[in-house]
C-alpha positions in Angstrom: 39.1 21.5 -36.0 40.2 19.4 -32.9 38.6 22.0 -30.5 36.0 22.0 -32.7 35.2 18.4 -32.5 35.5 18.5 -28.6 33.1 20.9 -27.6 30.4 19.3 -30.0 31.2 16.2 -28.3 31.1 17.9 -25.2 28.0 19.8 -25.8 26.2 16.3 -26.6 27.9 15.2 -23.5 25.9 17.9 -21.4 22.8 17.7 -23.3 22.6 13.6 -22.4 23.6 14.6 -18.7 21.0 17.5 -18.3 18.6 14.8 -20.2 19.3 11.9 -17.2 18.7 14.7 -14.6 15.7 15.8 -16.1 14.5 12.2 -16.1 15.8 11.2 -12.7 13.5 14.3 -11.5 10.8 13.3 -13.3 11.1 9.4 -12.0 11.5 10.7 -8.4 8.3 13.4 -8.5 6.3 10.0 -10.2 7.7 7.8 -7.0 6.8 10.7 -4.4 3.5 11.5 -6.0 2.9 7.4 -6.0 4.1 7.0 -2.1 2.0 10.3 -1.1 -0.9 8.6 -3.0 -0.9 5.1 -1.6 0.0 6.5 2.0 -2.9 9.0 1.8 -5.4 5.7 0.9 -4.1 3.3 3.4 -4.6 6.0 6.3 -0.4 5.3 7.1 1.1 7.1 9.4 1.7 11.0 8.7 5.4 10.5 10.0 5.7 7.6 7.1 5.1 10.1 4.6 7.9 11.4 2.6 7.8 15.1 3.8 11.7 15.7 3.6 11.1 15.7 -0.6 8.0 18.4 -0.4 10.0 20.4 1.9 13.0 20.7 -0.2 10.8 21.2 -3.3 9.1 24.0 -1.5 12.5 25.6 -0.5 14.1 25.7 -4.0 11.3 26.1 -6.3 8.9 28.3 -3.8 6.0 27.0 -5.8 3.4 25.3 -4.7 3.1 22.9 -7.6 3.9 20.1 -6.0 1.2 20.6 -3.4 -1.4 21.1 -5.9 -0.1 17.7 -7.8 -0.2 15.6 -4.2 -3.9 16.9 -3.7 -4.7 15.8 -7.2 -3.6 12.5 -6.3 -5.2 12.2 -2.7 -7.8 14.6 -1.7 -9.0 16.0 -4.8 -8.5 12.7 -6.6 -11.8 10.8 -7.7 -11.0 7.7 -5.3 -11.4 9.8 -2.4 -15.0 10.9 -3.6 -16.0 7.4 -3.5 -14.2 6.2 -0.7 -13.0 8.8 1.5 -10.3 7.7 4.4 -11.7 9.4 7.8 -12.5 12.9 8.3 -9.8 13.4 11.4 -7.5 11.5 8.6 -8.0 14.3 6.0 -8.0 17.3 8.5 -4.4 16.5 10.1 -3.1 15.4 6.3 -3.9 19.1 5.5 -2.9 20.9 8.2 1.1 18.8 7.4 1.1 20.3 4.2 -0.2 23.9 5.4 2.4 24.2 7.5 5.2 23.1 5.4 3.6 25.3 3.0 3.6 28.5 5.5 7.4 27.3 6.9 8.6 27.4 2.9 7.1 31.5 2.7 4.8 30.1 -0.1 1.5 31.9 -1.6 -1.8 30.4 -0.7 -3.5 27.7 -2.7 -7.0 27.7 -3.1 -7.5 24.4 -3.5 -5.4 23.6 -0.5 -7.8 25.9 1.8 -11.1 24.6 -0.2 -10.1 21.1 0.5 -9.3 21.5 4.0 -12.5 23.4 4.7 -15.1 20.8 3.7 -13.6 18.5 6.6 -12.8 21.2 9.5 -16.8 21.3 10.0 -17.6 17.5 8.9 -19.1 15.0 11.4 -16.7 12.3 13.0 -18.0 8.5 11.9 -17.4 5.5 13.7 -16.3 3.6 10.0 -14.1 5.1 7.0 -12.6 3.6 4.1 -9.5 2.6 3.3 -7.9 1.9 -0.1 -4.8 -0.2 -1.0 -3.5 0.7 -4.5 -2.8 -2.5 -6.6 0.1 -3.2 -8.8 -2.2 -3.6 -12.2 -4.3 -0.2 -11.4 -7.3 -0.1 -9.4 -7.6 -0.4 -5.8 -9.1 -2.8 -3.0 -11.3 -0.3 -0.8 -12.8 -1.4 2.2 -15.1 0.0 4.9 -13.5 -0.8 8.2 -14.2 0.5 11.6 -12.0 3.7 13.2 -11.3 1.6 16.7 -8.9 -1.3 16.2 -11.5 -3.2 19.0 -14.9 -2.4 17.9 -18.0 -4.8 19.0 -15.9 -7.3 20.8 -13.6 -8.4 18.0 -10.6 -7.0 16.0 -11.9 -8.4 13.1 -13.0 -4.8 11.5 -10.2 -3.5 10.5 -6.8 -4.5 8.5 -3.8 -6.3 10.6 0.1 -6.2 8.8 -0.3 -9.9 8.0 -3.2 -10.0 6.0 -1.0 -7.1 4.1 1.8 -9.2 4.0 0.1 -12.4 2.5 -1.4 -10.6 0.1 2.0 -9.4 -1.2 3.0 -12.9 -0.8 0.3 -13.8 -2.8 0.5 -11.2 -5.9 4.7 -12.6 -6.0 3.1 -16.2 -6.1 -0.2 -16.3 -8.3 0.4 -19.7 -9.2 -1.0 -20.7 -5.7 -4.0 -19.4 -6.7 -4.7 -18.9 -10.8 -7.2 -21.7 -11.5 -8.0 -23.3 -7.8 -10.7 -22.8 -4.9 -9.7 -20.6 -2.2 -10.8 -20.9 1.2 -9.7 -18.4 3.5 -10.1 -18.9 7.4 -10.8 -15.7 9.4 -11.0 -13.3 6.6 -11.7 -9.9 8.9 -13.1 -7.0 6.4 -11.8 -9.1 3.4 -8.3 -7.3 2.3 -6.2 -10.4 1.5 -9.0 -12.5 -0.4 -10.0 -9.5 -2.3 -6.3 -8.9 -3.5 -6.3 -12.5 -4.7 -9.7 -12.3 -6.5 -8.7 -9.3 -7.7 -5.4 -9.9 -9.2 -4.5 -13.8 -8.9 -6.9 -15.6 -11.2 -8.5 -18.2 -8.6 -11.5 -20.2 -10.2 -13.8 -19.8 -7.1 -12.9 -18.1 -3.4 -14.3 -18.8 -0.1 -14.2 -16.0 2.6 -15.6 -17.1 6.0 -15.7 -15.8 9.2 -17.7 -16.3 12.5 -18.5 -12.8 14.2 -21.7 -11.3 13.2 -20.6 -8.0 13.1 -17.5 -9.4 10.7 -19.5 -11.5 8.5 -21.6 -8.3 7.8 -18.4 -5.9 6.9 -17.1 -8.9 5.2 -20.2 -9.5 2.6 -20.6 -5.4 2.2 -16.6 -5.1 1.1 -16.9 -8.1 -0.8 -19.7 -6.3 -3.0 -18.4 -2.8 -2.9 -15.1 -4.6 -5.0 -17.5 -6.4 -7.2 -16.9 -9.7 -6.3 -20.4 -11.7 -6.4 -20.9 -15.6 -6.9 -21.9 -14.3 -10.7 -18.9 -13.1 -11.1 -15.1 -14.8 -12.1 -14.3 -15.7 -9.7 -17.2 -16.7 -8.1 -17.3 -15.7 -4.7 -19.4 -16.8 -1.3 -18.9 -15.8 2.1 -19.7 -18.2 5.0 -20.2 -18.6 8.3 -17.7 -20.8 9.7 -17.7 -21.8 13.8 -14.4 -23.3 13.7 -15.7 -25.1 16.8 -18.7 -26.8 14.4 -17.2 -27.2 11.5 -17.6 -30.5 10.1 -15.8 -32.8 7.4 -19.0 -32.6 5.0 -18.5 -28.9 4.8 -14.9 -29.1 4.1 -15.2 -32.0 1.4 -18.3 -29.6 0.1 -15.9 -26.6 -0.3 -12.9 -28.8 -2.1 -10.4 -26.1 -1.4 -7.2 -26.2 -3.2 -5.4 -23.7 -1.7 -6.2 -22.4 2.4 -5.1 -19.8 3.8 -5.3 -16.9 7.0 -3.7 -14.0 8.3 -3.3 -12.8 11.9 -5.7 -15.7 13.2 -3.0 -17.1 16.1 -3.5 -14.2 18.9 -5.1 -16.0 21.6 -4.1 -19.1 23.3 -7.7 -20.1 24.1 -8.4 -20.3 19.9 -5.2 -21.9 18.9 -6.3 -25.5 20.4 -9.3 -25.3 18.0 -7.6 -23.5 15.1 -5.2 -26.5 15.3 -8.0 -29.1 15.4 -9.7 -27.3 12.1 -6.3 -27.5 10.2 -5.5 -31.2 11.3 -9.3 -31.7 9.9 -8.5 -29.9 6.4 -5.7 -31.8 6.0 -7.1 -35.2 7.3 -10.0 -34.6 4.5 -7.9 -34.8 1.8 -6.4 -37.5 -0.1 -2.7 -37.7 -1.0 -3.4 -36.5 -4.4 -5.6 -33.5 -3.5 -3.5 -32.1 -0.6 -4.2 -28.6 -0.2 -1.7 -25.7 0.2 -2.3 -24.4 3.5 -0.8 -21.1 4.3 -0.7 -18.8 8.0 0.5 -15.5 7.8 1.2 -14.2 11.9 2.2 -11.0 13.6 4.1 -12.6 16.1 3.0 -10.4 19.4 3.6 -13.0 21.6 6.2 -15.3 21.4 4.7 -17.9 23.8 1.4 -18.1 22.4 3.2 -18.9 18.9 5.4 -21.0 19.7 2.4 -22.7 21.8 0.6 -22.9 18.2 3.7 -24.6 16.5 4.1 -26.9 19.4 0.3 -28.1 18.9 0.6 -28.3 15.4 3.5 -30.9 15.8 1.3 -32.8 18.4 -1.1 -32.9 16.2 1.1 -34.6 13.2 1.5 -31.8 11.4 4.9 -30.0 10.5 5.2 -26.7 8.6 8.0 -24.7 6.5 8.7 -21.5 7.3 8.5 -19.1 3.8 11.6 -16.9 4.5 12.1 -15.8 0.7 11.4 -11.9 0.8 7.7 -9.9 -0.7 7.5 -7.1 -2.5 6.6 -4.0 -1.3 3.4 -3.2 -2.4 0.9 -1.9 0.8 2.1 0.3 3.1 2.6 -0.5 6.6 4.6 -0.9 9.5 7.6 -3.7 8.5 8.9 -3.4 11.5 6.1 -5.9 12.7 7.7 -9.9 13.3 5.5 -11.7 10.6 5.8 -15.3 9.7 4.3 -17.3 6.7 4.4 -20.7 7.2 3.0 -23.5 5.1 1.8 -27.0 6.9 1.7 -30.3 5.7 0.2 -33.3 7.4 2.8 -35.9 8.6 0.3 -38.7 8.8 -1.3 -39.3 5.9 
């Protein structure tokens, strides 16, 4: 009767084990299928992706089921229909898998060959689409050019600091839920989108000043369905940091500022400094504005040039050390700052 009782409790015992492996699989495949996914949409790195997993899957199980569940998510999936990263992009993508595929002694999937033969012929572009997979569902897709410099500026395509502020800014929608936005230097529009998108701002203000960016800015801000109709409402302006004046700042009324990756060259941080000493100098104690820079830090001297300035200028600033989530994928091991500036002589 003892025994008896054992080996039923046993059995139970090895039915809730083989029940947490099963869903520890499960949860892993979902987290691998996720990462291929958001990867695949950001145009990361191949080496970023997590090919160890599809190897080993491929080794025991000699199936090709997992490979037919990453194209569903990436190639064959309906976002990539709409917005489809670039054609070189998808081509070297597929050739990874094929040959972990042919390594592992696996049959042929159609849909693997299919896929990869509507981009071996297709025409090279100058501009491809990039996705970045929000938290709530849905994604931010934006057209951005192939070269990082393309027309004179980087401002058409995506820098790790606008990622990073808008992971800041999905941990802190407080900053945002209810304000006016204005965002200096907004580039093709990925961090102002995010907070439109998922913070709850009552009205956001991209701006820009390069023709070219202004143009890739106003497309990207449509193709998310952002409009001045819409909540939030929405404008994009042209602003000449060198011009701006204190009627057009009092006009905007921003609440919250902020800019990503704007402090690159010493010749623009003198006049960057001047626009941010005029913000803050344009509003009354009672109205300050949250004003928030995001950096990649690629030169220490022209940073620290930028800080220096800013306390010349009577105006200190906090460093926000407290850690993001990981939401976008991209290189971390990038030096990025947020800091947030306040005006020491008001």
């Amino acid at each position: 009767m003892g025994n008896d009782t054992v080996n039923r409790s046993t059995l139970k015992m090895d039915q809730s084990e083989r029940k947490q492996i099963s869903d520890s699989k499960r949860s892993n495949m979902s987290d691998v299928l996720r990462t291929f996914q958001a990867s695949f949409f950001a145009m990361s790195r191949l080496v970023s992706f997590p090919w160890a997993f599809l190897e080993k899957d491929l080794e025991s199980n000699k199936s090709s089921n997992l490979i037919l569940a990453i194209l569903k998510q990436t190639c064959l999936h309906s976002l990539c229909q709409k917005f489809p990263p670039s054609v070189r992009f998808r081509r070297l993508f597929l050739t990874e898998i094929i040959k972990r595929q042919e390594a592992a002694g696996c049959d042929p999937l159609d849909e693997l060959y299919d896929a990869l033969a509507e981009v071996v012929g297709a025409e090279e572009t100058t501009e491809c689409y990039k996705s970045y997979l929000l938290p709530s569902g849905g994604a931010v897709s934006l057209l951005e050019n192939v070269a990082v410099i393309s027309e004179g500026t980087t401002g058409l395509v995506t820098w790790e600091a606008a990622l990073y502020l808008a992971e800041w800014a999905l941990d802190h929608r407080q900053s945002f839920s209810d304000r006016t936005v204005l965002e200096l230097g907004s580039g093709v529009g990925l961090t102002g989108i995010t907070v439109c998108r998922s913070c709850g701002p009552d009205r956001f203000v991209f701006s820009d000043c390069h023709p070219s960016v202004l143009q890739k800015l106003r497309n990207n801000v449509e193709l998310n369905g952002l409009t001045e109709r819409t909540a939030p409402a929405v404008c994009v302006e042209e602003l000449d940091w060198t011009a701006v004046t204190e009627e057009t700042i009092r006009r905007i009324g921003a609440d919250t500022v902020i800019a990503a990756d704007v402090v690159y060259d010493p010749d623009v941080v003198g006049i960057l400094v001047k626009l941010l000493s005029k913000i803050l100098r344009c509003s009354g104690p009672a109205v300050l504005p949250q004003v928030l820079i995001c950096s990649t830090i690629r030169n220490q001297e022209t940073y620290s040039g930028f800080k220096q300035q800013l306390e010349n200028a009577g105006i200190s600033h906090r460093v926000i050390t407290e850690p993001v989530s990981h939401v976008f994928p991209y290189n971390r091991d990038s030096a990025i700052e947020l800091i947030q500036l306040y005006s020491t002589r008001l």
